[in-house]
C-alpha positions as a Markdown table, in Angstrom:
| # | Residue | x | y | z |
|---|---|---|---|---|
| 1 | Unk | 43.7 | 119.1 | 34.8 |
| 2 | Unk | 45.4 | 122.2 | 35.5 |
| 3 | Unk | 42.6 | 123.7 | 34.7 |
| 4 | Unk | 40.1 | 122.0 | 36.7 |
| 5 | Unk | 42.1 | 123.1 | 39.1 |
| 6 | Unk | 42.3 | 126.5 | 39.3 |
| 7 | Unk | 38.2 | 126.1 | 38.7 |
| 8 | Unk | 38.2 | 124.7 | 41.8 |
| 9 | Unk | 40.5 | 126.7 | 43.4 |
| 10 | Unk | 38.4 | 129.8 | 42.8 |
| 11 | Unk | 35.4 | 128.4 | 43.7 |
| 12 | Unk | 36.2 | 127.3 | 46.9 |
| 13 | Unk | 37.6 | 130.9 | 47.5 |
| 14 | Unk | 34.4 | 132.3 | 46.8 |
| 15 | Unk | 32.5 | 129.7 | 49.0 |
| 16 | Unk | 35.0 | 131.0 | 51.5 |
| 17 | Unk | 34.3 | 134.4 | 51.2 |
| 18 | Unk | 30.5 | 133.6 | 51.5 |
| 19 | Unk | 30.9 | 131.9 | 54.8 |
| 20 | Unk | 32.6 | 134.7 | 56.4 |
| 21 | Unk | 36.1 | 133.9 | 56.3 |
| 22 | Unk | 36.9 | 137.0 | 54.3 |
| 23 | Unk | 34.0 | 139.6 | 54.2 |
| 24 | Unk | 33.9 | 143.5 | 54.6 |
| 25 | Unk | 31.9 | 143.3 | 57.8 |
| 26 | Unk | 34.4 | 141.6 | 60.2 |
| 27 | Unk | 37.3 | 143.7 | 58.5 |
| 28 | Unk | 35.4 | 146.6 | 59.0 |
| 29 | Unk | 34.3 | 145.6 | 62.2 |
| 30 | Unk | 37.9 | 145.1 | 63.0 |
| 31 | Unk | 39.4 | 148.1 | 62.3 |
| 32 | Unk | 36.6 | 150.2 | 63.7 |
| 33 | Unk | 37.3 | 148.5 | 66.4 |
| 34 | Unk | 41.1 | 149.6 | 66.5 |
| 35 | Unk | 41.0 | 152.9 | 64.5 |
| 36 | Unk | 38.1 | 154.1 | 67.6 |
| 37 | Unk | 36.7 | 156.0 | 64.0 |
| 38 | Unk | 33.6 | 154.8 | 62.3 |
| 39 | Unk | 33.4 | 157.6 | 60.0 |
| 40 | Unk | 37.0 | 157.7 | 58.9 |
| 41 | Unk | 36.7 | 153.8 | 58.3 |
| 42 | Unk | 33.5 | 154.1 | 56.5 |
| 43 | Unk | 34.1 | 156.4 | 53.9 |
| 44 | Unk | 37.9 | 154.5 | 53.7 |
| 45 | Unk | 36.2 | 151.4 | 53.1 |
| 46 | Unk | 34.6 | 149.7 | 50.4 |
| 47 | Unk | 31.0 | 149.8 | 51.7 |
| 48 | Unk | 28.1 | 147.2 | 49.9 |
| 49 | Unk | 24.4 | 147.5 | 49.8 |
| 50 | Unk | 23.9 | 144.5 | 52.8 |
| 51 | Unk | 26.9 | 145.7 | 54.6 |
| 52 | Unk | 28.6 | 142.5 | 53.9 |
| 53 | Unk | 31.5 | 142.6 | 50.7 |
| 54 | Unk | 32.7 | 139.6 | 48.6 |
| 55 | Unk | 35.7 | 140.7 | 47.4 |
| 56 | Unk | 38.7 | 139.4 | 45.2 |
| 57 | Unk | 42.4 | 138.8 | 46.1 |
| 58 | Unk | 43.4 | 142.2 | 44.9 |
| 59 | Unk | 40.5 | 143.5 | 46.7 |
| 60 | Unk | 41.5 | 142.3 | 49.8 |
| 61 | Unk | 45.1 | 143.4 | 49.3 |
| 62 | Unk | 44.1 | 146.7 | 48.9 |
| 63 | Unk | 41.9 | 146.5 | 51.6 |
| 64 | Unk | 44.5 | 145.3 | 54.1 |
| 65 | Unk | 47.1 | 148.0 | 52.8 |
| 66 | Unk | 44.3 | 151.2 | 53.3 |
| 67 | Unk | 43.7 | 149.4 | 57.0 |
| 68 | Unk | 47.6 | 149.8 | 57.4 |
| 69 | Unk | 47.4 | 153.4 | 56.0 |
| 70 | Unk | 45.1 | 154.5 | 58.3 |
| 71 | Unk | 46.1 | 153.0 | 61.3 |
| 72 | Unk | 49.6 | 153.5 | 61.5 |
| 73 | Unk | 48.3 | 157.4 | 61.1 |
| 74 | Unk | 46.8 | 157.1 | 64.5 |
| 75 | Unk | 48.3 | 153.6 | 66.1 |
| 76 | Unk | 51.3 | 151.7 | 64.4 |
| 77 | Unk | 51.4 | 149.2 | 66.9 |
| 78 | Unk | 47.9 | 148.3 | 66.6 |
| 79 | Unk | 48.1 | 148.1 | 62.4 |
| 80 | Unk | 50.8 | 145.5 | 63.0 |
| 81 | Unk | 48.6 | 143.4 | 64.6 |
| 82 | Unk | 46.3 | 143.8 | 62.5 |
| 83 | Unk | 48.0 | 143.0 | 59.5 |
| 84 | Unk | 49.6 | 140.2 | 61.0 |
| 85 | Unk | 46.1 | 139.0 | 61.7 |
| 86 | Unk | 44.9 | 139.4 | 58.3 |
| 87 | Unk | 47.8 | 137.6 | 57.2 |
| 88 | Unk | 46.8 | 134.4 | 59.4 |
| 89 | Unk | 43.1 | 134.7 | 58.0 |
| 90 | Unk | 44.9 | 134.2 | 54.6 |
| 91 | Unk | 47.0 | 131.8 | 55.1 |
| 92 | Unk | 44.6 | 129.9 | 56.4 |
| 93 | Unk | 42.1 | 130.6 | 53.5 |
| 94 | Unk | 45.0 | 129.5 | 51.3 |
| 95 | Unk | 45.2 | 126.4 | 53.3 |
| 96 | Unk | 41.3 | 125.8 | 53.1 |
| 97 | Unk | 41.6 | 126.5 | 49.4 |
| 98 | Unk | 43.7 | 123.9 | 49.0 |
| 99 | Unk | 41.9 | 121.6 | 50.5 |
| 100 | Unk | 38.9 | 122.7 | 48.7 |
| 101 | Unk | 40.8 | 122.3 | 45.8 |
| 102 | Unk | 41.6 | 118.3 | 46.7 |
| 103 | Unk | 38.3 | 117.7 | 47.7 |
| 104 | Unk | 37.0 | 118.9 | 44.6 |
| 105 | Unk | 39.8 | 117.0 | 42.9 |
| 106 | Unk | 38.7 | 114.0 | 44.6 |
| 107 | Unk | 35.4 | 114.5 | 43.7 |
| 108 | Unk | 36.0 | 114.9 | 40.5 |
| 109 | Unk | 37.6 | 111.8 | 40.4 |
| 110 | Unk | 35.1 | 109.6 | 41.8 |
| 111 | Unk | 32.1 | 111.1 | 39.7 |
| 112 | Unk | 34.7 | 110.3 | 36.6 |
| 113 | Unk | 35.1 | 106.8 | 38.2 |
| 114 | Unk | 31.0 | 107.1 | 38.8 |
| 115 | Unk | 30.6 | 107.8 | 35.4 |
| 116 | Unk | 32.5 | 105.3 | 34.2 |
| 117 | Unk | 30.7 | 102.7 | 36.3 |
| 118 | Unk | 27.4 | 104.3 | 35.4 |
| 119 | Unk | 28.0 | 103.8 | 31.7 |
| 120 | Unk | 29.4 | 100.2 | 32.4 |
| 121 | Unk | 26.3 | 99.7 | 34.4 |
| 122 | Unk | 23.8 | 101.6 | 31.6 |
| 123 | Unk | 25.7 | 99.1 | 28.7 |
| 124 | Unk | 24.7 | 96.4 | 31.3 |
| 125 | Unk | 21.1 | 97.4 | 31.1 |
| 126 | Unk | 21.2 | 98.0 | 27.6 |
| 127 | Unk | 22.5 | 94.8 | 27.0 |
| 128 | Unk | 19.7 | 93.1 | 30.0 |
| 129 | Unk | 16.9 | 95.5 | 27.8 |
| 130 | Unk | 18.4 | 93.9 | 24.5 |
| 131 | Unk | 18.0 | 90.8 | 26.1 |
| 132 | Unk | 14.7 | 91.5 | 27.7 |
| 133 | Unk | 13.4 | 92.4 | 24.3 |
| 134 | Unk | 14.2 | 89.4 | 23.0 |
| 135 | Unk | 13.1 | 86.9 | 26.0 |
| 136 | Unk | 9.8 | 88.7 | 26.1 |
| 137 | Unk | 9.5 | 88.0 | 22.2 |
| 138 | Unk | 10.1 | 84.6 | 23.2 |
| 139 | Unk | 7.8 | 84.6 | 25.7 |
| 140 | Unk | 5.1 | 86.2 | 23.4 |
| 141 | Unk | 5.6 | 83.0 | 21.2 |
| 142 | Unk | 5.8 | 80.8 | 24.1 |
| 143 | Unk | 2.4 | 82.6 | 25.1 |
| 144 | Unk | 1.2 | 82.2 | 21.5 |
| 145 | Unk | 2.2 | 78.2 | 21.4 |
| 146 | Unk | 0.8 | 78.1 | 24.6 |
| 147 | Unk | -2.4 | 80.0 | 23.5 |
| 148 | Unk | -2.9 | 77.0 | 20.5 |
| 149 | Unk | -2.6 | 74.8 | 23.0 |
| 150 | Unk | -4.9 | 75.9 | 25.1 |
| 151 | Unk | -7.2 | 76.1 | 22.4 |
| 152 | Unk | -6.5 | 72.6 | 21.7 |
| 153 | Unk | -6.5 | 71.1 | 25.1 |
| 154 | Unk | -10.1 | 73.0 | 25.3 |
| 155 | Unk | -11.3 | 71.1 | 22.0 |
| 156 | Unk | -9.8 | 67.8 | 23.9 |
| 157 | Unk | -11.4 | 68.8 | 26.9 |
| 158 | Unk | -14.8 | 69.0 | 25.4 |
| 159 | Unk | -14.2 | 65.7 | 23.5 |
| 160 | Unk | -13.6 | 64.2 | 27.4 |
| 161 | Unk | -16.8 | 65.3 | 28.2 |
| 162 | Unk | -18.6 | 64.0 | 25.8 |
| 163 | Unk | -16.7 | 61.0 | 26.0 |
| 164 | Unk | -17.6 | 61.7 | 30.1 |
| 165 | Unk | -21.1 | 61.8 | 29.1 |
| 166 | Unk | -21.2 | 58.6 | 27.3 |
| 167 | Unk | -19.2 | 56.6 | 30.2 |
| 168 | Unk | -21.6 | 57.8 | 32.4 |
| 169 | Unk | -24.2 | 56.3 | 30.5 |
| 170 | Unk | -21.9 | 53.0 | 30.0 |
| 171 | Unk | -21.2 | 53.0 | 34.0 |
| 172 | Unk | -25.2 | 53.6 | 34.3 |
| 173 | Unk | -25.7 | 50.4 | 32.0 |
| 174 | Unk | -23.2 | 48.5 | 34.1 |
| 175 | Unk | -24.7 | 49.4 | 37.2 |
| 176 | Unk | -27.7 | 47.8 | 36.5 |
| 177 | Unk | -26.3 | 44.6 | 35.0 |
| 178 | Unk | -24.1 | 44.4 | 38.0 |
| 179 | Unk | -27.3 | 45.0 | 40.2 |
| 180 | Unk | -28.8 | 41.9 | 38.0 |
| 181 | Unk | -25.9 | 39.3 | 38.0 |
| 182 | Unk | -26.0 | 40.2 | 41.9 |
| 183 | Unk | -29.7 | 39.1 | 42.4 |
| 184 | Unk | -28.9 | 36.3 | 39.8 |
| 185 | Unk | -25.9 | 35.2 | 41.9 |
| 186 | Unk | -28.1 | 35.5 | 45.3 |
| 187 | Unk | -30.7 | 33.5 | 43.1 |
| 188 | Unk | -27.6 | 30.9 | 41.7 |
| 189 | Unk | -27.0 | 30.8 | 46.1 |
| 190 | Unk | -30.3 | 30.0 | 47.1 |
| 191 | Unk | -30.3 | 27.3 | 44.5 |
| 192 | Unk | -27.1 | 26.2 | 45.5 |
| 193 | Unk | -28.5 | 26.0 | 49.1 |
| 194 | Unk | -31.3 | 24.0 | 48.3 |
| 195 | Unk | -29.3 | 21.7 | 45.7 |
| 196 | Unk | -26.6 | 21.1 | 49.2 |
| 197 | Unk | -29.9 | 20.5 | 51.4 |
| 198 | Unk | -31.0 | 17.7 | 48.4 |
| 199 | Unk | -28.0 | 16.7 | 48.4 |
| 200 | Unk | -27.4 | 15.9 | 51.7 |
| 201 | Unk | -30.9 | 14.7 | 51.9 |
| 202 | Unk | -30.0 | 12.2 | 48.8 |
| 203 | Unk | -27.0 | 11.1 | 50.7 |
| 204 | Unk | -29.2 | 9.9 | 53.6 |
| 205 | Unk | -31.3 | 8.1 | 51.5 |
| 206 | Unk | -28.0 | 6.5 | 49.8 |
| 207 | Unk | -27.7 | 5.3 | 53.2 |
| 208 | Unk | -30.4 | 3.9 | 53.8 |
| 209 | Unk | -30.4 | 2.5 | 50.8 |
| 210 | Unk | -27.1 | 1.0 | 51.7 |
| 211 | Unk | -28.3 | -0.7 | 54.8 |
| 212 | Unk | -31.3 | -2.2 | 53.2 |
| 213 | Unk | -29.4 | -3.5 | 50.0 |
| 214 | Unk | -27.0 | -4.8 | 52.8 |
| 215 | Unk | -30.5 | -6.4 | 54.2 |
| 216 | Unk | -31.4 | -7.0 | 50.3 |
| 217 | Unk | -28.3 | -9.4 | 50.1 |
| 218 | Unk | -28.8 | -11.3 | 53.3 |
| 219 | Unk | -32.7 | -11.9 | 51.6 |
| 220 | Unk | -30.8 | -12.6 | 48.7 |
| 221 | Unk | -28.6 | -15.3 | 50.4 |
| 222 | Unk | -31.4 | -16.8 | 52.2 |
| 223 | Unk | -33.7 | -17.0 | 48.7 |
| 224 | Unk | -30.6 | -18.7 | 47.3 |
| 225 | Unk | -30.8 | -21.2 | 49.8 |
| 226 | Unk | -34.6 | -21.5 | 49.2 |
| 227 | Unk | -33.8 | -21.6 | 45.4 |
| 228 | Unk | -31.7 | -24.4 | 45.9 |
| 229 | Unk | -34.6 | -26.2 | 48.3 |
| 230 | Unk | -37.1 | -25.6 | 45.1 |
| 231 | Unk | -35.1 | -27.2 | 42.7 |
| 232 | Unk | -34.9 | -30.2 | 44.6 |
| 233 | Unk | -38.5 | -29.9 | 44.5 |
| 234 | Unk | -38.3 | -29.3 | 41.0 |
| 235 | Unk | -38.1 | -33.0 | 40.2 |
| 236 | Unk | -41.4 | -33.8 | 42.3 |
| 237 | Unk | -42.9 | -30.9 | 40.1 |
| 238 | Unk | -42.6 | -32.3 | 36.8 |
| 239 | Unk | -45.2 | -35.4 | 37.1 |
| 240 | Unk | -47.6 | -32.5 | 39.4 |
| 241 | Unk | -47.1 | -30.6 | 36.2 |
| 242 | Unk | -48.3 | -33.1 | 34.0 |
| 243 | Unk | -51.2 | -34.1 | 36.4 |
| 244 | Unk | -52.4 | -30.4 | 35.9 |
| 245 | Unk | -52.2 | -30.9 | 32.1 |
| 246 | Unk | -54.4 | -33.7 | 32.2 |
| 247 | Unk | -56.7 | -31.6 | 34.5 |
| 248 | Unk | -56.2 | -29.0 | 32.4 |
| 249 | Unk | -57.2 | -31.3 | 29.2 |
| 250 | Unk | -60.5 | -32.5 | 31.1 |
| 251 | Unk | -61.2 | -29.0 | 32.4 |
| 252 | Unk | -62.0 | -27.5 | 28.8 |
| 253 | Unk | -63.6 | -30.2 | 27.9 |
| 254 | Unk | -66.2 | -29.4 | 31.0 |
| 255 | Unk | -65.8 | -26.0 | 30.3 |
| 256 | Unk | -67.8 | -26.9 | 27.0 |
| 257 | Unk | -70.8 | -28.9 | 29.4 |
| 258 | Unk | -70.4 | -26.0 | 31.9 |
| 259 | Unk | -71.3 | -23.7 | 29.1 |
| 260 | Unk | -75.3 | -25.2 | 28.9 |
| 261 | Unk | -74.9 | -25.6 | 33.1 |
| 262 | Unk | -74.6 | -21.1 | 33.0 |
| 263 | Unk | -77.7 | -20.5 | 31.1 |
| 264 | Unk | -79.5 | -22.9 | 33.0 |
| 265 | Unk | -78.3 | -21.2 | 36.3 |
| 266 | Unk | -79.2 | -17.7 | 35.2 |
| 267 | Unk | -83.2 | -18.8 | 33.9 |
| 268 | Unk | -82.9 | -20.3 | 37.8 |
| 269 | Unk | -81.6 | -17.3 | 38.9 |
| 270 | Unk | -84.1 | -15.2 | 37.3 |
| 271 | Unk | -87.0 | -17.3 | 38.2 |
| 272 | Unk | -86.0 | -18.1 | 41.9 |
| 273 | Unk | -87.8 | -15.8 | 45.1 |
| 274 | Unk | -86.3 | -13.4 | 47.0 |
| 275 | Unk | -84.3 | -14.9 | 50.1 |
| 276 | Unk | -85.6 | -15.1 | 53.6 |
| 277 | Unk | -84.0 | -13.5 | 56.4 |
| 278 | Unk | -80.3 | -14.5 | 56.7 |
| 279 | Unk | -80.2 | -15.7 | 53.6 |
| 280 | Unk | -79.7 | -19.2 | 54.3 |
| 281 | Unk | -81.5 | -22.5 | 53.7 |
| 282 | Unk | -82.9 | -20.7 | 50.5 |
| 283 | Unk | -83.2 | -22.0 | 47.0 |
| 284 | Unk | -79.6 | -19.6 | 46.6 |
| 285 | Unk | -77.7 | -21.4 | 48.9 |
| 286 | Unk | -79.4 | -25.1 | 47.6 |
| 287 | Unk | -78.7 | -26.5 | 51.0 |
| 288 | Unk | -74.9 | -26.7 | 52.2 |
| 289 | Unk | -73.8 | -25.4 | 49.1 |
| 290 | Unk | -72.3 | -22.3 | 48.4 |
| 291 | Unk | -74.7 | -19.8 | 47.0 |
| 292 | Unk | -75.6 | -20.0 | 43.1 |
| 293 | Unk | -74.5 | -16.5 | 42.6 |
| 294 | Unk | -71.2 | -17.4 | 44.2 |
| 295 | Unk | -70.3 | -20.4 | 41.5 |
| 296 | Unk | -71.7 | -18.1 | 38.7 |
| 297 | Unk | -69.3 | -15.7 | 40.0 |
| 298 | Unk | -66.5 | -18.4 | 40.2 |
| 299 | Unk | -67.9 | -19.6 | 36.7 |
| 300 | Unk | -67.5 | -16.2 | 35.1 |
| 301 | Unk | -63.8 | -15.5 | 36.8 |
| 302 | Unk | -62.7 | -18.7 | 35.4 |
| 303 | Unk | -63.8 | -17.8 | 32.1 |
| 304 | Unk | -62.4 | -14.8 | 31.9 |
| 305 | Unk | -65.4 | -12.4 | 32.3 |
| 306 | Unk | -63.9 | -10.2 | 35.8 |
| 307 | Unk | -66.7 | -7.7 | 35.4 |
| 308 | Unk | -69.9 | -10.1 | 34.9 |
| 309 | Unk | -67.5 | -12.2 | 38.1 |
| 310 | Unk | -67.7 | -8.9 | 40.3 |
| 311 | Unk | -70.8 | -8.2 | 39.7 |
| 312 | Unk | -72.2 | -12.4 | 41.0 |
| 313 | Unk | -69.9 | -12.1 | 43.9 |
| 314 | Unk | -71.6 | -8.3 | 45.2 |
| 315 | Unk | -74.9 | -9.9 | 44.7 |
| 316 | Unk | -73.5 | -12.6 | 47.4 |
| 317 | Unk | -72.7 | -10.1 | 49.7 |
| 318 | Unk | -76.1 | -8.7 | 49.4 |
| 319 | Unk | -77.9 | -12.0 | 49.4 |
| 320 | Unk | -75.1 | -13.1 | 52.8 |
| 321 | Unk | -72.7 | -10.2 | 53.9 |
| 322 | Unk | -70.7 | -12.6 | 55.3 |
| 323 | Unk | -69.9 | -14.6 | 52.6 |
| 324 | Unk | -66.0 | -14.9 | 52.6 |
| 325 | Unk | -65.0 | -16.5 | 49.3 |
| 326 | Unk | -66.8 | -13.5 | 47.6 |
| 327 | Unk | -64.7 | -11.3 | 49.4 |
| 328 | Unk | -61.5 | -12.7 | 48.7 |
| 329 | Unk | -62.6 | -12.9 | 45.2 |
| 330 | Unk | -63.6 | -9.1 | 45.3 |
| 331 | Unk | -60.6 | -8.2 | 46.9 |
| 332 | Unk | -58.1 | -9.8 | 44.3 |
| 333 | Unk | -60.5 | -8.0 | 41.5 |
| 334 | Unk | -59.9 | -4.7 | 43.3 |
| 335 | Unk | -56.3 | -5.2 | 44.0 |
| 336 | Unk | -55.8 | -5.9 | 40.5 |
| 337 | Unk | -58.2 | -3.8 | 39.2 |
| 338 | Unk | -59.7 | -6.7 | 37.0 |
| 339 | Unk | -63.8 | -6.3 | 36.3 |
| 340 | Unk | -63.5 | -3.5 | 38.4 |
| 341 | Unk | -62.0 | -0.1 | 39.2 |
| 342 | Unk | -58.5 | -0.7 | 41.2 |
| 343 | Unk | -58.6 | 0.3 | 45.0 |
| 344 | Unk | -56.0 | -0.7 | 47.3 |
| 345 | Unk | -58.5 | 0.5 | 50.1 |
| 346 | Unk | -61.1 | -1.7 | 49.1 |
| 347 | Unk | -59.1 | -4.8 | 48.5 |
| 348 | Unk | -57.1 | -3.9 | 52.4 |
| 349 | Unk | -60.9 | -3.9 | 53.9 |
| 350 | Unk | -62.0 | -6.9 | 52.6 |
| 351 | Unk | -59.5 | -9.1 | 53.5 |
| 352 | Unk | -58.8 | -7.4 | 56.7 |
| 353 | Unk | -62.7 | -8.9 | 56.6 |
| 354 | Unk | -61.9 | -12.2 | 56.1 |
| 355 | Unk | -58.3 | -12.1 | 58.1 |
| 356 | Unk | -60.8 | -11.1 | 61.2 |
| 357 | Unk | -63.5 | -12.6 | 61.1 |
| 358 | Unk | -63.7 | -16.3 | 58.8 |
| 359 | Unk | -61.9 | -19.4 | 60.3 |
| 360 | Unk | -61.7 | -21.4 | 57.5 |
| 361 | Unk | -59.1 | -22.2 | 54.6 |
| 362 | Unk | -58.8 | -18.6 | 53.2 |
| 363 | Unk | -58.5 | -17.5 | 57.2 |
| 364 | Unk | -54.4 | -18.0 | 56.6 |
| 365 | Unk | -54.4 | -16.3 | 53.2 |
| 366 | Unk | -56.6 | -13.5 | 54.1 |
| 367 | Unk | -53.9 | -13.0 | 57.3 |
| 368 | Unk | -50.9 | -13.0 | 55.1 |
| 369 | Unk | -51.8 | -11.0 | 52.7 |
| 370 | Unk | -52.6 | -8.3 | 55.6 |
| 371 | Unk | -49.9 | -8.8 | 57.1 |
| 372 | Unk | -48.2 | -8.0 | 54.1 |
| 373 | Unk | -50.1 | -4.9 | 53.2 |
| 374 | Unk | -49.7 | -3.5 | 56.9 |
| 375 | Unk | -45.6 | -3.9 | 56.1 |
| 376 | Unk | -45.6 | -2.3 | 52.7 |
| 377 | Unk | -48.3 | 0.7 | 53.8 |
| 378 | Unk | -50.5 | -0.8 | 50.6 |
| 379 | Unk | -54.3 | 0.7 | 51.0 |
| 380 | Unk | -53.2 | 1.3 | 54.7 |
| 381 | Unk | -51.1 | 3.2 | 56.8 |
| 382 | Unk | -47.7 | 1.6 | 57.1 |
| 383 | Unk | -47.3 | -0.5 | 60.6 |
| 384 | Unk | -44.3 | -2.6 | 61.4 |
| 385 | Unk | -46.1 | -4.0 | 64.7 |
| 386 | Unk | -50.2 | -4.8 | 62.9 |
| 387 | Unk | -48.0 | -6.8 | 60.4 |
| 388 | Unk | -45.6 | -8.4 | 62.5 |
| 389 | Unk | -48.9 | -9.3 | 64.5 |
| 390 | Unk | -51.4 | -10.9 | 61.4 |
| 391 | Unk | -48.2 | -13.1 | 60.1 |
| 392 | Unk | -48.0 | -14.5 | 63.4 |
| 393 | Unk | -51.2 | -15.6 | 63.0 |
| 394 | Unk | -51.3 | -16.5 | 59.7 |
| 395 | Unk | -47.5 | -18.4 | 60.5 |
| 396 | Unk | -49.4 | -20.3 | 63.4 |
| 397 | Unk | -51.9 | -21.6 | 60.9 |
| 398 | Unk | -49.0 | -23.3 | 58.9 |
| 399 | Unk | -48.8 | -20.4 | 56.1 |
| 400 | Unk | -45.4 | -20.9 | 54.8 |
| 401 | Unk | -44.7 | -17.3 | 53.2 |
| 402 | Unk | -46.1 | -15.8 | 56.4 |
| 403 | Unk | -43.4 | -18.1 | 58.4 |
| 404 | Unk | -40.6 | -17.1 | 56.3 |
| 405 | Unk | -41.9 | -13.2 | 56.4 |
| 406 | Unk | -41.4 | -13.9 | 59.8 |
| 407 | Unk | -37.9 | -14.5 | 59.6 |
| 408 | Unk | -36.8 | -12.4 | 57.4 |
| 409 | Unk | -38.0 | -9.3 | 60.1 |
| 410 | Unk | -36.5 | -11.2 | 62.7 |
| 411 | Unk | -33.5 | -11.2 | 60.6 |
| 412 | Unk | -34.1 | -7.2 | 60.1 |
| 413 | Unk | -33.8 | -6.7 | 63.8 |
């Protein structure tokens, strides 16, 4: 320490010199000035190459005792000052020493107490670099782990798009069935649509059906009464019934004579001449008679033969177009399409024929039955009012069915 010191000490004395404190110049300078003798003073005097002297202690001891010399030779009073003035300069270049000397002591101390707080700090990094070393190993096998997984996140990644690419073609497939059970479902709406309008259409009918079976059952109730009136008839029936036996009985045994009776009408028919005009009062008609042809026709409808009937009753009509019985007879064939082809039409037109035009006993049949047909729209167009109108008629002739038709659509009302 002691050392150090003095190091110090000396150095600062030097630094001291250098600035000018103590330095040949001003103490040449100095005592030129009082000595009034440059060349005395510079060959007394320690002279340097820049004119300026750093000198030692004993130097400037020496220096301060030649000064003395030679100015008490010539002044004393001004070498006292002198000397007392170099004195002060050293005293106070002592004094500046010293402080030199702390404030090198002091710095001293705080590089020492930088030094130790720089090594403290340099262990400290040593220890951070020691530490480094070893996070950024485990960072480079972090990096490595993170490196495979990379690698395998890519291999996944690639799987994904492949599996990408085959969803997309999945989706694609879906699309398209969606897009179908769409147009099914708008297909499933539209029949849904129409199965609500049958619906609702059936349910109208299902009420009309309601109201006529309501109208059914008043019928019903009013055939039961009738039902009940017929089998109080039933009794008066039995003995009719066995009356049409007997007729029956005698009727086949005619049918055997009647048998001969056809041949011989058909060699008359063949042989007989051609009518006049009308056709009446000819050998056909055999007076008031009905026509040959007619009870050929009625002979062959009787026996079964509709076709050779039809054909006897449309030679009638050609032989008397007005003939009604062959009409009627024609018009049951066609209704029932017996001997000939079946045609509603036909049958309506001949006994709307007969209904118009005979008066006779098959007038109230003929009106009936059209009556009837003009009801039910049969061969015709359906009319409430042309039926309601030809079963008056027939009604006023004393046609039973036609009177209770009658009542029956005044019962509808």
């Amino acid at each position: 320490m002691a050392g150090v010191l003095i190091y110090c000490t000396q150095t600062c004395f030097t630094l001291s010199l250098g600035a000018g404190w103590i330095n040949g110049d001003s103490i040449r300078r100095q005592i030129v000035n009082e000595a009034g003798d440059e060349e005395v003073v510079e060959t007394t005097l320690i002279p340097t190459e820049s004119g300026r002297a750093i000198i030692g202690g004993e130097e400037v001891t020496e220096l301060m005792r030649a000064a003395a010399a030679l100015l008490g030779q010539s002044n004393p009073g001004q070498s006292a000052r002198i000397v007392e003035s170099l004195q002060t300069r050293v005293r106070a270049w002592i004094v500046a020493t010293m402080i030199a000397a702390l404030a090198a002591v002091s710095g001293w101390w705080m590089y020492s107490t930088d030094n130790t707080r720089f090594n403290l700090l340099l262990d400290n990094a040593r220890d951070r670099q020691t530490e480094s070393v070893r996070e950024v190993a485990l960072m480079q096998s972090r990096l490595e782990s993170r490196e495979r997984e990379s690698a395998t996140l890519l291999g996944q990644l690639d799987l994904l798009k492949e599996n990408q690419i085959t969803s997309q073609g999945e989706i694609n497939q879906l699309y398209f069935f969606r897009r179908d059970q769409e147009r099914k479902m708008l297909q499933l709406e539209d029949n849904l649509k129409a199965a609500l309008s049958r619906r609702d259409s059936a349910q109208s009918r299902l009420a009309q059906s309601l109201v006529e079976a309501a109208k059914l059952n008043e019928r019903l109730a009013l055939a039961k009464k009738e039902n009940e009136q017929f089998k109080l008839q039933i009794g008066n029936t039995e003995s009719a019934l066995e009356l049409a036996r007997q007729k029956n009985e005698h009727t086949l045994s005619r049918l055997q004579d009647t048998e001969s009776e056809r041949v011989r009408l058909e060699e008359r028919l063949e042989h007989l001449p051609a009518p006049d005009e009308g056709g009446k009062n000819t050998p056909l008609t055999a007076g008031n008679q009905e026509p040959l042809t007619y009870q050929l026709g009625v002979f062959y409808r009787d026996s079964g033969d509709y076709t050779a009937a039809a054909l006897q009753f449309n030679k009638t009509l050609q032989l008397d177009p007005g003939h009604f019985g062959s009409m009627m007879n024609l018009a049951h064939q066609y209704t029932l399409g017996r001997g000939v082809k079946q045609s509603l039409e036909e049958a309506f037109r001949l006994y709307k024929l007969v209904a118009d035009k005979s008066d006779n006993l098959l007038t109230a049949d003929a009106l009936y039955i059209v009556g009837i047909y003009y009801l039910r729209g049969t061969g015709t167009a359906p009319s409430r009012t042309e039926g309601r109108n030809y079963l008056t008629r027939a009604a006023a002739r004393g046609h039973q069915k036609a009177q209770v038709a009658l009542e029956t659509l005044n019962t509808d009302k």
